[in-house]
C-alpha positions in Angstrom: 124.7 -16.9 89.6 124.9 -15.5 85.9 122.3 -17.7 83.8 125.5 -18.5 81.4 128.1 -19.2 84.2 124.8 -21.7 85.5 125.1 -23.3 82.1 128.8 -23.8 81.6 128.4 -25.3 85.1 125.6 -27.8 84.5 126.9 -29.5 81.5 130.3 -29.4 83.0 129.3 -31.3 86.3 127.4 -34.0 84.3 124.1 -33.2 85.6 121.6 -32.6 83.7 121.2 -33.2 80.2 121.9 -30.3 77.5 121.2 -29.5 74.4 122.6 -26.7 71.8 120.6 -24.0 72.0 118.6 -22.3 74.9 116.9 -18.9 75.0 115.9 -16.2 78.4 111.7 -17.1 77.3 109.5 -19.4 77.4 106.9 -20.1 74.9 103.4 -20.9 75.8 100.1 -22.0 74.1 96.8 -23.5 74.6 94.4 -26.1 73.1 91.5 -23.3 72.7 91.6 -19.8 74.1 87.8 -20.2 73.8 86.6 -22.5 77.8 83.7 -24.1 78.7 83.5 -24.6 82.5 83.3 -28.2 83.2 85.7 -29.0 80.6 89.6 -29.5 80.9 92.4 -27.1 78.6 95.5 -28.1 77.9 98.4 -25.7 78.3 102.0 -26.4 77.1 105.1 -24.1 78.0 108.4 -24.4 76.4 111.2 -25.0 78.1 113.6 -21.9 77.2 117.1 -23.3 78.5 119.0 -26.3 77.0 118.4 -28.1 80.4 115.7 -30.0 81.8 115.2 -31.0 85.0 113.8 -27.8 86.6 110.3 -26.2 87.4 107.7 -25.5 84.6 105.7 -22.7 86.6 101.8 -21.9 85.0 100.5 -18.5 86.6 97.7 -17.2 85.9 97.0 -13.5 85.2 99.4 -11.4 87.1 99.1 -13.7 89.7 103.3 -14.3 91.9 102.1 -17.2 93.3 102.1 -20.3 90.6 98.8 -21.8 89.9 100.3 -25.3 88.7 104.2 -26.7 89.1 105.3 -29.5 87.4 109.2 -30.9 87.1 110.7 -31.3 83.4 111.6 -34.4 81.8 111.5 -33.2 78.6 111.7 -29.9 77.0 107.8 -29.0 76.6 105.7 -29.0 79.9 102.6 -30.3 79.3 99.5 -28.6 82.0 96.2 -30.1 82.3 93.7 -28.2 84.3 90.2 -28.4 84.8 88.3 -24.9 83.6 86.9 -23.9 86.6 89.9 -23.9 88.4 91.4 -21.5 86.0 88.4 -19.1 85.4 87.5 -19.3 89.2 84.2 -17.2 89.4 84.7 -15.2 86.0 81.0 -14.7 84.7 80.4 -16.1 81.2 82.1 -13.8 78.9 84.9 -13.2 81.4 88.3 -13.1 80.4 91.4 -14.1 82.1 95.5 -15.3 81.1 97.4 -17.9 81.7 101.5 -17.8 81.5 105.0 -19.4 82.5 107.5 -19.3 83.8 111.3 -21.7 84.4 113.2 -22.0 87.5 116.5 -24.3 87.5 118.7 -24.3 91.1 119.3 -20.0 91.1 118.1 -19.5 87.3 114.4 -18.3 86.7 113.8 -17.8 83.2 111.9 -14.5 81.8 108.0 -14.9 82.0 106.4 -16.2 78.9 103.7 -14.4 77.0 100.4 -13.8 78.5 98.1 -16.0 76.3 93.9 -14.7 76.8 91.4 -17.0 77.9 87.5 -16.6 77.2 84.7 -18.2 79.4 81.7 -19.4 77.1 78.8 -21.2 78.5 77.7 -24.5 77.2 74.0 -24.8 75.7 72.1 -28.3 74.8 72.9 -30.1 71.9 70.9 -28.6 68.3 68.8 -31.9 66.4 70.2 -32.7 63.2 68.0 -34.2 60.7 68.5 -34.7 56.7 66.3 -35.1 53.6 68.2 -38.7 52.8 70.1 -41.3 54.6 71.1 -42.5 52.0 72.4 -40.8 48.8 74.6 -41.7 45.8 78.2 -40.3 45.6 77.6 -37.8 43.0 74.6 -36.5 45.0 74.5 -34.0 47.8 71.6 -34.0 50.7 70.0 -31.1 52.5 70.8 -31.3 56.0 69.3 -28.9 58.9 70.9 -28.2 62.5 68.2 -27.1 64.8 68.2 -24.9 68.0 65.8 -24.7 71.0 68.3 -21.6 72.1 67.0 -18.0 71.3 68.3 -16.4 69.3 68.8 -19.2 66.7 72.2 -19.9 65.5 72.8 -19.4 61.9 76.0 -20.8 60.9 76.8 -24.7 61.8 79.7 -26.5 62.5 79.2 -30.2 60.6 81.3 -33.3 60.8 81.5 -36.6 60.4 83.3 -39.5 62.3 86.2 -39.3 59.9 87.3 -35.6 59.5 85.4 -31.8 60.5 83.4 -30.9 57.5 83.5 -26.6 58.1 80.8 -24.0 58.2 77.7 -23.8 56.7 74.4 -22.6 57.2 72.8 -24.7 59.8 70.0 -25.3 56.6 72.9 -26.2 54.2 73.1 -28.8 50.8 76.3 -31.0 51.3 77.5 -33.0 48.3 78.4 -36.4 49.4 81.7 -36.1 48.2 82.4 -33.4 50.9 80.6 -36.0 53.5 83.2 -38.7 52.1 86.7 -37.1 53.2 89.1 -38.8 54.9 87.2 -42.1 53.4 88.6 -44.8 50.9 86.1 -45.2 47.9 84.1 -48.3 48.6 80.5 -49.3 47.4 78.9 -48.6 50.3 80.3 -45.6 52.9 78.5 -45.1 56.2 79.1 -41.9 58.0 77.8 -40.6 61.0 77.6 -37.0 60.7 77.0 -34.2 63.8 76.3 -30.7 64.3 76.9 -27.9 66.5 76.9 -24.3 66.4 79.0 -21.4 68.4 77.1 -17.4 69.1 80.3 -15.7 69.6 78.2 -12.3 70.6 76.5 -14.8 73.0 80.0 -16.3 74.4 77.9 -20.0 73.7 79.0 -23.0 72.0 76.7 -26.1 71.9 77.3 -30.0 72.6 77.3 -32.0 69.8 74.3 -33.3 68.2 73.3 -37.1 68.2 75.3 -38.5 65.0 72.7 -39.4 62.4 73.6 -42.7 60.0 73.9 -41.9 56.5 75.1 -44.1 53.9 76.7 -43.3 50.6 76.2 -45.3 47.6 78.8 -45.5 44.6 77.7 -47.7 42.3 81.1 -47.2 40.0 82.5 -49.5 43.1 80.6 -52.4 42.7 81.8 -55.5 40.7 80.1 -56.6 37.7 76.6 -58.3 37.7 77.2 -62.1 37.7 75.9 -63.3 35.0 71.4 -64.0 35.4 71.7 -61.6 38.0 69.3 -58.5 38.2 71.6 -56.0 37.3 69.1 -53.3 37.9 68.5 -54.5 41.5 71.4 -53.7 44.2 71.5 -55.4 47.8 73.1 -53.5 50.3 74.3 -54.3 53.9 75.8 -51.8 56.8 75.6 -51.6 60.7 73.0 -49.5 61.5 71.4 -49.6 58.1 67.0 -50.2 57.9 65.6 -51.3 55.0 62.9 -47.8 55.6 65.9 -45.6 55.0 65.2 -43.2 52.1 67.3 -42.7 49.4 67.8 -40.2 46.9 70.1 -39.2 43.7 70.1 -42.8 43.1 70.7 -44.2 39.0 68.2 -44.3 37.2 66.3 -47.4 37.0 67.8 -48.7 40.0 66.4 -50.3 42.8 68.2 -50.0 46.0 67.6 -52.9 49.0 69.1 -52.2 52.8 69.4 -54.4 55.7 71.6 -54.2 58.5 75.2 -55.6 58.9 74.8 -59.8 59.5 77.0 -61.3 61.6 76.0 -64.9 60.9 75.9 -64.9 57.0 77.4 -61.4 55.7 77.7 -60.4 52.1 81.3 -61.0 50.8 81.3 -57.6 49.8 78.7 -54.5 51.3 77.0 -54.4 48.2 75.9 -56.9 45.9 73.7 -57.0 42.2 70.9 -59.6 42.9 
């Protein structure tokens, strides 16, 4: 049957549901064309008619035979396939593609676009270590990502637990306003910032590194010194904070004292003049 005549005859019988506009392809993308085996990729494929209901079909390569089916209920099929599965015995720095296709009773859409995949093998996690844990706002902190892999990488990915922080060189000075986004201005912000590293020539990307604590100090936060108070004298509390941690960029003349988070008898606020 003629795809339109299907059409007319689908929303006339009441079967499915329609919408206003359909199309002869499908559209298809992935969460990273860049694989790691052992991990999973996402794949979602458009559905190209105004009527769900049918097969979402995921081939891979030129393959005839479909490598995943799944039935529509909505109008993007969502895939969710382990790696290995898709890239099979492909040695690291293979390539294969994935694409789609849409069959309803007698109508089989056109085949989507071929979308490339890249195997990349995963290497141990780099050690991130910093000259400060704990630096003032308008400071910045030198931070290092280090490799045991050979060659050594020489551009880092950093982030934090709130938001990715780019590229840098994995020796790089980060202000700690960059290591703030995505953070309301407080007294006190801790943020647990990570590192890893990619080697495109290599086809490697790393884990991520242990997160390391940092806290960042903004004394323009703080209230006032209550009156007889030491206002020269700050006391400080944060889960996972030490009183050893060393601090830099501080004011001058300002004396800086850390304990951890207390669950018994906490500070009103995270920071307090003594």
């Amino acid at each position: 049957m003629d795809a339109l005549l299907l059409l007319l005859s689908l929303a006339l019988c009441g079967g499915v549901s329609a919408r206003s506009r359909w199309s002869e392809k499908p559209w298809i993308s992935v969460s990273s064309p860049v694989v790691v085996a052992g991990e999973w990729l996402t794949v979602l494929c458009g559905v190209p008619i105004d009527y769900t209901g049918g097969e979402c079909r995921l081939y891979r390569g030129d393959a005839r035979t479909p490598l995943s089916v799944m039935t529509t209920h909505d109008y993007v099929c969502r895939f969710v396939l382990p790696v290995r599965r898709l890239m099979r015995r492909l040695p690291v720095g293979g390539r294969t593609s994935v694409r789609c296709d849409y069959h309803l009773q007698s109508y089989t859409s056109e085949s989507s676009d071929n979308t490339a995949l890249f195997l990349w093998e995963s290497v141990s996690a780099p050690v991130l270590s910093v000259s400060s844990q704990v630096v003032s706002v308008e400071g910045s902190v030198e931070v290092r990502c280090s490799s045991s892999s050979s060659p050594s990488p020489s551009v880092c990915h950093f982030s934090s637990d709130r938001a990715s922080l780019g590229w840098a060189s994995c020796s790089a000075n980060l202000t700690a306003r960059r290591l703030a986004a995505g953070q309301q201005a407080a007294p006190l912000l801790p943020v647990r910032l990570s590192c890893s590293y990619e080697q495109e020539e290599l086809h490697r990307r790393s884990e991520p590194s242990e997160p390391l604590l940092l806290l960042l100090l903004d004394v323009s936060q703080l209230a006032p010194a209550a009156p007889g108070s030491n206002s020269s004298t700050v006391l400080c509390e944060a889960e996972g904070a030490e009183p050893h941690m060393n601090a830099t960029n501080l004011p001058d003349g300002l004396t800086l004292i850390l304990r951890p988070a207390n669950g018994s008898s906490p500070l009103n606020t995270p920071c307090t003049y003594l």
